[in-house]
N, C-alpha and C positions, 0 to 999 in steps of 0.2 A: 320194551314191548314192541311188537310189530303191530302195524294199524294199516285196514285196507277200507275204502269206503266203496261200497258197488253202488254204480246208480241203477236203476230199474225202472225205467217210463212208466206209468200206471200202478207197479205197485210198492214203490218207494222205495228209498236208499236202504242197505246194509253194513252196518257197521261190522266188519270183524277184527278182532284182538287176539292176540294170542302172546305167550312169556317169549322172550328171547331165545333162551335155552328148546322151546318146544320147537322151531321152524325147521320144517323138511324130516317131522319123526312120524310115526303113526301109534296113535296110544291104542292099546288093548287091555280089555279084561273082561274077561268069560267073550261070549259072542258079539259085545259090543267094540270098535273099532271106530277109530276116525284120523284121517289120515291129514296132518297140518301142514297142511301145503303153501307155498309162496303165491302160487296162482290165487289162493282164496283168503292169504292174511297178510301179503304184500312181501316186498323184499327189504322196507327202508323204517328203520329205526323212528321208534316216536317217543315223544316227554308224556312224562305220567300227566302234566298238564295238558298235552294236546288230545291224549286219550282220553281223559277227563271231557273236553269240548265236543270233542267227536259223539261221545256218549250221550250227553244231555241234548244232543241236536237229531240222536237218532231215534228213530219208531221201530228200526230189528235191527238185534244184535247179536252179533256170537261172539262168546269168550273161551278161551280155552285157556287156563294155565292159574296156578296160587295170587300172583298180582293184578292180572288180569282180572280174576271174578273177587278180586277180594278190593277192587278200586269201584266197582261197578254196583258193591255192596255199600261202600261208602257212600258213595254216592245215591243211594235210597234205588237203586233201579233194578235190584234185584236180591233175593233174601239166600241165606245160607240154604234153608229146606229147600228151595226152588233149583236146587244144582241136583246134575248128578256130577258122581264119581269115576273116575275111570281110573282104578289103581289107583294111586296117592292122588293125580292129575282132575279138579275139578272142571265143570263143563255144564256153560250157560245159555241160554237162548231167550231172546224177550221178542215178542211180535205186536205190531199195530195190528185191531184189528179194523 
């Protein structure tokens, strides 16, 4: 998995994750699109343990990809209903509010 942490003064850090195989693709289906970019999930390889800590430390998160939202389930921070789909491609979002 790739792992990017954005900081954000005032309104807190961003975790985003995404599969390894998903980096630099743009998923579609019907009118929805999202494009996984390097700029916004990093370019340097992570341990399912470091995404793991990254997770439990963050208040917003994005996930894009099967290991991805499916570690982040484990981890109690997000339910299957709570995804959407994008073709096979699951796709998660948690926010502080």
């Amino acid at each position: 998995m790739f792992l990017k942490v954005h900081h954000s003064p005032g309104t807190g850090d961003i975790v985003a994750v995404c599969d390894r195989e998903l980096l630099n693709t743009t998923l579609r289906h019907g009118e929805v699109s999202i494009q996984v970019s390097e700029w916004f999930y990093g370019n340097c390889p992570a341990s399912e343990e470091a995404v793991a800590e990254a997770l439990r430390k963050a208040g917003n998160i994005n996930l894009v990809g099967k290991r991805a939202v499916r570690l982040a389930i484990e981890l109690g921070l997000v339910t299957q209903a709570g995804c959407i789909m994008i073709g096979e491609i699951p796709h998660a979002q948690v926010y502080s509010l």
